[in-house]
C-alpha positions in Angstrom: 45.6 -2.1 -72.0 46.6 -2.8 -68.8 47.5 0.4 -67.5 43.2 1.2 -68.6 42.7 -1.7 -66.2 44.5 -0.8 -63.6 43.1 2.5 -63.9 39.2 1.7 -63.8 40.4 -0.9 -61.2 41.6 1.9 -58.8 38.5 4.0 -59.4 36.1 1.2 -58.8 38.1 0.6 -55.5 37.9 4.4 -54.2 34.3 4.2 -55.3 34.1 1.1 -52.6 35.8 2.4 -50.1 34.0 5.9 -50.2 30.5 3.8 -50.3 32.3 1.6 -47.0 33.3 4.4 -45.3 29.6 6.4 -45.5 28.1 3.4 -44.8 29.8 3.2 -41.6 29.6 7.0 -40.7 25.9 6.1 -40.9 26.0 3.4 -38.9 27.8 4.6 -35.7 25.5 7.8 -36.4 22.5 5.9 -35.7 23.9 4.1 -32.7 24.6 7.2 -31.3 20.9 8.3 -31.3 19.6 5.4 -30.4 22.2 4.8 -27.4 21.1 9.0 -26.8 17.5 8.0 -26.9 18.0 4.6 -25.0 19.6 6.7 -22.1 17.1 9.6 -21.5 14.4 7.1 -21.2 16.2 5.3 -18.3 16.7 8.7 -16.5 13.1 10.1 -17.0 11.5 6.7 -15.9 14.3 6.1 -12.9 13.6 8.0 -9.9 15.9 10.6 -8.8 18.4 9.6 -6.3 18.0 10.9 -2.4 21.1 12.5 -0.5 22.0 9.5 1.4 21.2 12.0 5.0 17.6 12.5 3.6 16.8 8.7 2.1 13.8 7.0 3.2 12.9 3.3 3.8 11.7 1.0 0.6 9.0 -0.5 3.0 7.4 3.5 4.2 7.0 6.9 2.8 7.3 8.0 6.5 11.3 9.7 6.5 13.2 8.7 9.5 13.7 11.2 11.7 16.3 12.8 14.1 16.6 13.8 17.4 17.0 17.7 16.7 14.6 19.5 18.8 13.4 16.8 21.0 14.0 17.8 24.6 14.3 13.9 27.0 12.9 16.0 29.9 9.7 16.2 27.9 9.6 12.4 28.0 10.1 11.1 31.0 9.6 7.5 29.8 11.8 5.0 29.7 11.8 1.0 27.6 11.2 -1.5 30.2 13.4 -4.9 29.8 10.5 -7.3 29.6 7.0 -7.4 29.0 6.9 -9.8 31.8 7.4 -10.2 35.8 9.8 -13.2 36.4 6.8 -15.1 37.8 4.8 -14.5 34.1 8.2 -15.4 31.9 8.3 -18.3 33.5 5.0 -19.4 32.3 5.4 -17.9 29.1 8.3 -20.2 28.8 6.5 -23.4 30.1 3.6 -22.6 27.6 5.2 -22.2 24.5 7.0 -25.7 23.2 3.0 -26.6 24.2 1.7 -23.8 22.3 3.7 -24.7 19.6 3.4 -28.4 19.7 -0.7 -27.9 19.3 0.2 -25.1 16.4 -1.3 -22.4 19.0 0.4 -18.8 18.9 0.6 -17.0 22.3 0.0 -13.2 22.5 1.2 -11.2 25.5 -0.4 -8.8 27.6 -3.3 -8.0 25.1 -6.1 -5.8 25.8 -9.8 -7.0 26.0 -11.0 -4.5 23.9 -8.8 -5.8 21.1 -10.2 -9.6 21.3 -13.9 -8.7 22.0 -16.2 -6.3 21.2 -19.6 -4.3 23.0 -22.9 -5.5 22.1 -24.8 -2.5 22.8 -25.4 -0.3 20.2 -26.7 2.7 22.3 -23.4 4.8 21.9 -23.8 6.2 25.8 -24.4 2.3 27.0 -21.5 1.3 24.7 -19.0 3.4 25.7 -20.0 2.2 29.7 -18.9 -1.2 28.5 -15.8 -0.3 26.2 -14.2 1.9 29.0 -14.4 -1.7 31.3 -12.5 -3.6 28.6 -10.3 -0.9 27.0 -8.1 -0.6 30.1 -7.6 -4.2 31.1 -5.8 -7.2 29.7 -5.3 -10.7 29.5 -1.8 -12.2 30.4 -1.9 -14.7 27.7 -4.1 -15.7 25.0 -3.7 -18.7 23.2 -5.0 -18.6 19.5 -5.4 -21.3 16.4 -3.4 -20.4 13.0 -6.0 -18.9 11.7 -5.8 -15.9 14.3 -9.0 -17.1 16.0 -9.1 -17.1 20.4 -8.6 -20.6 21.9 -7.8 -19.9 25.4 -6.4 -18.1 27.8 -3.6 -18.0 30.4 -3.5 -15.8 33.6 -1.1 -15.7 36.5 -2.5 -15.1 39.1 -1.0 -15.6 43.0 -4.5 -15.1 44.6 -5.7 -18.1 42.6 -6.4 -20.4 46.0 -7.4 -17.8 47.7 -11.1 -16.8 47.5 -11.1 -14.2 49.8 -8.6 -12.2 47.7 -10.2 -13.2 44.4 -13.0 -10.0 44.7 -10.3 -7.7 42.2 -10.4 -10.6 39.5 -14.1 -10.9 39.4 -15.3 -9.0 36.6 -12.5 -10.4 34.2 -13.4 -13.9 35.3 -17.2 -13.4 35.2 -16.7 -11.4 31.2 -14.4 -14.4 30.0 -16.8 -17.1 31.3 -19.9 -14.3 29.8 -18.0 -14.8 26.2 -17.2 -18.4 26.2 -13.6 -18.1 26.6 -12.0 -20.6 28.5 -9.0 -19.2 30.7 -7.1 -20.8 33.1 -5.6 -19.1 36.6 -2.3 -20.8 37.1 -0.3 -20.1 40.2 1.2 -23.7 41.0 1.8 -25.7 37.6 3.6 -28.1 35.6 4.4 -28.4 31.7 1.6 -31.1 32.5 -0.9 -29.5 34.6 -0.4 -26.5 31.7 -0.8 -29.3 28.8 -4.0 -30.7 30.8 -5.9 -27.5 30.4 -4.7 -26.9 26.5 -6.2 -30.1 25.6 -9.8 -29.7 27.9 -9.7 -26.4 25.8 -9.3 -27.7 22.6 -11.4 -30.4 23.0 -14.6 -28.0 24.4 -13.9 -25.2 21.8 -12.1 -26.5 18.5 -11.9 -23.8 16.0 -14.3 -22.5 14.1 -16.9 -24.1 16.5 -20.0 -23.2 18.3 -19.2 -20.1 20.5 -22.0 -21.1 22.7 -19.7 -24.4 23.2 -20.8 -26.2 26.3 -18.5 -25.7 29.5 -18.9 -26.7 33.0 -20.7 -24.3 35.6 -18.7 -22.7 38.1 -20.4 -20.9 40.9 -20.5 -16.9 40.4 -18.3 -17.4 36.8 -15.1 -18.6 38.5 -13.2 -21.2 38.0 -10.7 -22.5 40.1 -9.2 -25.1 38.5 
């Protein structure tokens, strides 16, 4: 009787053990396939790595580029130091802990034609007017957060001298034509500087009449 026991016993064990051992087979079958699957998914939606020569910038589709062909004698150009004279960094300097204590932003050396615009719409008087503008610029021009003109600065040496101001004439006359308030500075002070930043911003706050009311200054000059 025992030895039947023992027997059935056995065979319901090897019966368990085959069932186990399928069971399993299936198991680590499946998580093949599915880690199979899992993979070729990543590598179809991933992007194919770039040669590390050839690789291009996250922030531009433009590649970088090398030197190879480029000849220097066919550039004769060279990158200048400053943007400034000595004389203009100086006011730069003076102006901007003002600039930046009335939240104004100072742009350098920006052309008219990229502040104001023609009002002629005949195309042959238009382009008259944008070829005035589109090679000249203002040293300084002061402008609110939002982007908008406030003022501007120019350095000027001839500024107490009227009978050297004839070559600043047409700047001087178009800025006082448009409203904008600029300021020729030769001799100044942080103060003198802060003086005219606060007349400005008191005449033309922003988003304010562009027509704002300004004193008259004989021919458009102003020689404060």
């Amino acid at each position: 009787m025992n030895n039947i026991d023992l027997s059935e016993a056995f065979v319901v064990f090897s019966v368990l053990f085959s069932i186990g051992v399928i069971i399993a087979l299936v198991i680590f079958i499946i998580t093949k396939i599915i880690a199979s699957f899992t993979k070729n998914l990543y590598d179809v939606q991933r992007p194919a790595r770039i040669p590390l020569d050839t690789q291009r910038s996250p922030f531009s589709s433009i590649p970088h580029y090398t030197n190879a062909g480029v000849k220097k004698s066919d550039f004769p150009y060279k990158l200048n130091n400053c943007l400034l004279t000595k004389d203009e960094l100086r006011l730069y300097n003076t102006l901007l802990p003002l600039a930046e204590r009335h939240k104004l932003t100072i742009n350098i050396k920006l052309r008219l034609a990229d502040f104001i615009d023609v009002t002629y719409e005949n195309s042959s008087k238009q382009k008259k007017y944008y070829d005035q503008i589109s090679v000249k610029h203002i040293d300084f021009l002061l402008c609110y957060e939002n982007a908008e003109p406030a003022m501007g600065f120019e350095y000027d040496s001839t500024a107490d001298m009227p009978e050297r101001i004839t070559a600043h004439d047409f700047k001087r006359s178009l800025f006082y034509s448009i409203g904008l308030d600029v300021h020729y500075v030769f001799m100044y002070t942080a103060e003198t500087l802060e003086t005219h930043i606060l007349d400005s911003l008191r005449r033309r706050p922003t988003g304010g009449d562009k027509n704002w009311p300004r004193p008259f200054f004989p021919n458009g000059h102003d020689y404060r």
